[in-house]
C-alpha positions in Angstrom: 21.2 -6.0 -21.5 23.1 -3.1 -19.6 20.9 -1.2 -17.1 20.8 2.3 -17.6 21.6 3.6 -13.7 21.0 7.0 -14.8 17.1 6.9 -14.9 17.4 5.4 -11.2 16.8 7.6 -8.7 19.2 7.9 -5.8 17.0 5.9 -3.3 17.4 3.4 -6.0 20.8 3.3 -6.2 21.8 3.2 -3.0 19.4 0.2 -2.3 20.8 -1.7 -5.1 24.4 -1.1 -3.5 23.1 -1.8 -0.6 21.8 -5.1 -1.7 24.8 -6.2 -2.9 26.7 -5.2 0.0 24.9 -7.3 2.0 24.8 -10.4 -0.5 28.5 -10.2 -0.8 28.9 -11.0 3.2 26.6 -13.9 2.8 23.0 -12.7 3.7 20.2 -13.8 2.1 16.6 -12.0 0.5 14.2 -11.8 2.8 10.3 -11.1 1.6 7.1 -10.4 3.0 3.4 -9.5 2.6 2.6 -6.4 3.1 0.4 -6.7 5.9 0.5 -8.4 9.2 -1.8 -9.0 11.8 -1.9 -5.8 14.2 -1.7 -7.7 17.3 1.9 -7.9 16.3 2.7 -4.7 16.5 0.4 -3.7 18.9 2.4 -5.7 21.5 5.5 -4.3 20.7 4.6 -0.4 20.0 7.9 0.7 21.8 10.3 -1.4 19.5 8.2 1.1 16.6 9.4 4.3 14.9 6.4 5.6 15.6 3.1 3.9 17.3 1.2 5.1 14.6 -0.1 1.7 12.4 -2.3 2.2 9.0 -4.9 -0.6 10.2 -7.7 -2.5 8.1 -10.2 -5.2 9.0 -9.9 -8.4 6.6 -12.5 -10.5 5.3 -12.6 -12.5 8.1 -13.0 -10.3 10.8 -8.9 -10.4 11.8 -7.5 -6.6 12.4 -4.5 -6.4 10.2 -2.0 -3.8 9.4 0.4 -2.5 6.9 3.5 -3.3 7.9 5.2 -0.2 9.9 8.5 -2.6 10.0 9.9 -5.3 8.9 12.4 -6.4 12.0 9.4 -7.8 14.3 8.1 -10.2 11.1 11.7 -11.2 10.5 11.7 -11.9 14.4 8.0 -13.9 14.3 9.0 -16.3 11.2 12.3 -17.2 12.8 12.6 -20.5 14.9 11.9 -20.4 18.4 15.2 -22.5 18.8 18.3 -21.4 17.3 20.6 -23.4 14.7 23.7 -21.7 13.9 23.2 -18.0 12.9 20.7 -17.1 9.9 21.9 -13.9 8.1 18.8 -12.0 6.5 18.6 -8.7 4.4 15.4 -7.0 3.3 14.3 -4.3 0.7 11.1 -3.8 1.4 8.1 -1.1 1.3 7.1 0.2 4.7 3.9 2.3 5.7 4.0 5.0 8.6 4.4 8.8 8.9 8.0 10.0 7.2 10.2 12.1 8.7 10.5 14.6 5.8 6.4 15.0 5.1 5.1 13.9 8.9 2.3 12.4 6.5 1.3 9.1 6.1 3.9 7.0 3.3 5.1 4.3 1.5 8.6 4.4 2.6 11.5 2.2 1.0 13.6 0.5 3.9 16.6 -1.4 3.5 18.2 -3.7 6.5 19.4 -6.8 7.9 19.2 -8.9 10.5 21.3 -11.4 12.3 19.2 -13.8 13.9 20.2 -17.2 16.4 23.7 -18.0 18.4 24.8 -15.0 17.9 28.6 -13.8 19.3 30.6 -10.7 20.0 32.2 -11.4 16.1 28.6 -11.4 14.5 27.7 -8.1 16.5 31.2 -6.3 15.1 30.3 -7.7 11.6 26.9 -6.3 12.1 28.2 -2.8 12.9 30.9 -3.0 10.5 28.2 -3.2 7.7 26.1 -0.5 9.4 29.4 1.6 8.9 30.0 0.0 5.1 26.6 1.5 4.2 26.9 4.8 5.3 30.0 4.6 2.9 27.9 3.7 0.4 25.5 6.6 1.0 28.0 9.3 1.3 31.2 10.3 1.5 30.6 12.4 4.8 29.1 10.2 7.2 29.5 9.2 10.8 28.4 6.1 12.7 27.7 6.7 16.5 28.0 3.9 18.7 27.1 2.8 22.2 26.8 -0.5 24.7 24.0 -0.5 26.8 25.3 -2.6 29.6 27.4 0.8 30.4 24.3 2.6 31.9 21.9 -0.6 32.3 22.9 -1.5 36.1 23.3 2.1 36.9 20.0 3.5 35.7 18.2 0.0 37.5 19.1 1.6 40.9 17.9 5.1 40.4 14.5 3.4 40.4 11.4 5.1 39.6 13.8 8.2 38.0 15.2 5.6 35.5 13.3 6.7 32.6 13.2 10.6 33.3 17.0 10.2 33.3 17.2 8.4 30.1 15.2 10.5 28.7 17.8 14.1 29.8 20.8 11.3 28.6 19.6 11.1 25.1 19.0 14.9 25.4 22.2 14.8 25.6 21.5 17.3 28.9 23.9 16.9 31.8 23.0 19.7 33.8 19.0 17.7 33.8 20.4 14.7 34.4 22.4 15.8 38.1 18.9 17.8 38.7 17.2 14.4 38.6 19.9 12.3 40.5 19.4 15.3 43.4 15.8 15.3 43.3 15.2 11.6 43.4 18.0 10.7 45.9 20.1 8.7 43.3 23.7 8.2 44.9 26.2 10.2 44.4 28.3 7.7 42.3 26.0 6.5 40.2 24.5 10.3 39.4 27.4 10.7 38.0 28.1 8.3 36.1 24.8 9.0 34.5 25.6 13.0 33.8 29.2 11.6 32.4 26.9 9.4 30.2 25.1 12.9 28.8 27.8 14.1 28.0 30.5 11.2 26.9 30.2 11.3 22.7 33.6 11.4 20.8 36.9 9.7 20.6 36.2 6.2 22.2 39.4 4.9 23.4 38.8 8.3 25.5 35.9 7.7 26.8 36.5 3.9 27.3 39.9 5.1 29.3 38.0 7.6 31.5 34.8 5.2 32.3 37.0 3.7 35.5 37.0 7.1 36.7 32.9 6.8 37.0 32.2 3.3 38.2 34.3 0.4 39.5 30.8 -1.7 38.0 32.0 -5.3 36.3 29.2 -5.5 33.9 30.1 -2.0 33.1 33.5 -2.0 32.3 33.2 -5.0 30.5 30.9 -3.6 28.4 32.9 -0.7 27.7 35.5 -3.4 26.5 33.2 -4.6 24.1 32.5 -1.0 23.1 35.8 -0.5 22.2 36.0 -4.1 20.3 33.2 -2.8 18.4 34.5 0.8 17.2 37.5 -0.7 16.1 35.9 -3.0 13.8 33.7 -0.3 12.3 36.3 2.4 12.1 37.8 -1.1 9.6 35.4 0.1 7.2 36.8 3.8 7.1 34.2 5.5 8.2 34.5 8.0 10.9 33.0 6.2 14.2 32.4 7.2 17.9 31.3 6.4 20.9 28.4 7.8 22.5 27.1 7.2 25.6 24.3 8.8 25.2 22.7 6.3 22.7 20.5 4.7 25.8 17.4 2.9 24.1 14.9 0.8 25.4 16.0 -1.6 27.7 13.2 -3.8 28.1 14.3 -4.8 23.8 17.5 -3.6 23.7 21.2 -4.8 25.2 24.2 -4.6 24.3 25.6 -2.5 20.9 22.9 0.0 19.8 24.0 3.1 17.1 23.1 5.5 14.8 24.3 6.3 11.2 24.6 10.1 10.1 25.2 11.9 6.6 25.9 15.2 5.9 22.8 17.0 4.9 20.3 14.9 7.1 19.5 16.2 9.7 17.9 13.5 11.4 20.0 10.2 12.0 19.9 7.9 8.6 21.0 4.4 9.7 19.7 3.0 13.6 20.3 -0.7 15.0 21.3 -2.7 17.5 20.9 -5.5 19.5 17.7 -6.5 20.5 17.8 -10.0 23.0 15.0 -8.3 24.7 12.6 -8.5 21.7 13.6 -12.0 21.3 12.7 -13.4 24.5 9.5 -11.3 24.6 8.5 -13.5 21.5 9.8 -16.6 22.8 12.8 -17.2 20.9 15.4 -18.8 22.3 18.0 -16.6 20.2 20.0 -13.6 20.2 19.4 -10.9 17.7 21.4 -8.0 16.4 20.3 -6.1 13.2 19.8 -2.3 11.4 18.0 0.0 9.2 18.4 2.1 6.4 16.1 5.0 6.0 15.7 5.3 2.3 13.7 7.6 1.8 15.8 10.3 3.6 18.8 9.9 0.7 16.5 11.7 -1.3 16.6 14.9 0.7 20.5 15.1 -0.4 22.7 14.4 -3.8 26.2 13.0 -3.2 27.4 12.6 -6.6 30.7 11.0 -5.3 29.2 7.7 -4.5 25.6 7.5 -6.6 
C-alpha cells in the first residue's frame, strides 16, 4: 500500500524524514511513557526549555509529570557505566508552554542522542546531522555553532560577574559586557576576550584565526581547534554554518560543542544541542553525552514546498 504524503501535514513530514535520517546513520527508536516522576525534572530545571512542568499526583501518592523532555529520561535509563557508544533517536510527544501560543501544548519533538565513550568524531557526526536536518526542513537554513571551553576558563575568573556576563554574551551586547568587566574588576585580558566573545558570530576560520589575538589560554585555543574541526564537518552537509561565540549555555550541564539550528521564517532558533557531560555526571553516569532537538511544531509556522 502507497502512503498518500499529501494528507500529512508538514510537521509530519519532516518527522518522518527526520526519522529516516537518523535510522540511516545507525540510530535506533527510542520510546517512552508519557510521564515521569517530577523529581526528575525538578532537579534539573535549568537543563529545561522552560521550568514550567504539567504535574499530577498518581494513585500512589508519587508526584509525576508530563514529560517536558525527553533528553533527561534518555539520560536516566542509560547505564551508569559506559559500553561503547549507544546511538538513540526519538519522536515523541512533549508537554510545556510553545513558543508560537505561550499556552500550555502537546508539542511533537524529534531528536537524538549520543550516549557513552563518546569522541571528538561522534560530536562532528552529531553536528553534522544537526546540519542534515535543517536541510531537510528548508532550503534556507543556518546552523550556528560554538565550543564552550572558549569562554569557560575566562568567565570562572570574573567570579561572582560570571553569570551577568553570560547573560550580555548571549545578548550578543558588547558594549554591556566591558561595562561589567569595569565594574567588577575583571582583568583587562580576559574582559576582553569576553566582549570579543559578544561580538564574534560569522565566518569561523575568522574567528578561530583572530582568537590568539584574545587569549594565549591552552584550554581555549584548543577548543577553538575543535571548533573549527566541527564546522567543517557540518558545512559537509551543505548547509551554511558559523561560528558563534556567543552561544555560551549552562556550564554547570554543558561543555564542549553547543549550537543552534535556524530557518528562514522562524524567528526563534528551530534546532538547539550540544554536549552535555555536565548532566551526565550530575546523574551519575560515567559517560559522555552529546545530542539535539528538533522543534516540530515551529515547521508549521512556515511552508517550504522545496523540501516537504
Amino acid at each position: 500500500m502507497q502512503i498518500d504524503l499529501s494528507v500529512l501535514s508538514n510537521e509530519e513530514k519532516v518527522c518522518l524524514k527526520l526519522r529516516s535520517l537518523y535510522k540511516s546513520y545507525g540510530y535506533s527508536c527510542f520510546k517512552m511513557s508519557k510521564f515521569e516522576e517530577y523529581d526528575l525534572y525538578g532537579r534539573n530545571k535549568d537543563f529545561l526549555i522552560s521550568d514550567s512542568v504539567i504535574t499530577f499526583t498518581d494513585t500512589n501518592g508519587r508526584l509525576m509529570a508530563l514529560k517536558p523532555d525527553v533528553t533527561l529520561s534518555i539520560v536516566k535509563n542509560s547505564p551508569a557505566v559506559p559500553s561503547g557508544v549507544t546511538r538513540l533517536y526519538y519522536n515523541e510527544n512533549v508537554y510545556r508552554i510553545s513558543e508560537s501560543t505561550r499556552r500550555y501544548k502537546e508539542l511533537m519533538q524529534v531528536g537524538l542522542e549520543c550516549i557513552g565513550e563518546v569522541t571528538e568524531k561522534d560530536v562532528c557526526e552529531v553536528v553534522k546531522l544537526a546540519a542534515e536536518s535543517l536541510k531537510v526542513i528548508s532550503s534556507y537554513s543556518v546552523l550556528a555553532v560554538s565550543h564552550l571551553k572558549i569562554l569557560s576558563g575566562a568567565l570562572a575568573r570574573t567570579g561572582s560577574a560570571a553569570d551577568l556576563i553570560s547573560a550580555r554574551i548571549r545578548e550578543k551586547n558588547v558594549h554591556g559586557v566591558i561595562e561589567l568587566c569595569e565594574k567588577y574588576g575583571v582583568d583587562e585580558k580576559i574582559g576582553s576576550l569576553l566582549s570579543f566573545a559578544a561580538g564574534a558570530s560569522g565566518d569561523c576560520e575568522k574567528i578561530v584565526g583572530n582568537l590568539a589575538d584574545y587569549t594565549d589560554d591552552g584550554e581555549a585555543l584548543a577548543a577553538a581547534e575543535e571548533l573549527r574541526y566541527i564546522c567543517s564537518a557540518a558545512k559537509s552537509a551543505g548547509v551554511a554554518v558559523r561560528a558563534d561565540l556567543s552561544l555560551c549555555g549552562d556550564i554547570n550541564y554543558y561543555n564542549g560543542a553547543v549550537f543552534k539550528g535556524y530557518v528562514k521564517g522562524v524567528p526563534s532558533r528551530i534546532l538547539s544541542g550540544g554536549q552535555y557531560d555536565g548532566l551526565m555526571e550530575k546523574m551519575n553516569k560515567k559517560s559522555r553525552a552529546v545530542g539535539f532537538a528538533v522543534y516540530a511544531d515551529l515547521i508549521e509556522r512556515f511552508d517550504d514546498g522545496e523540501n516537504l
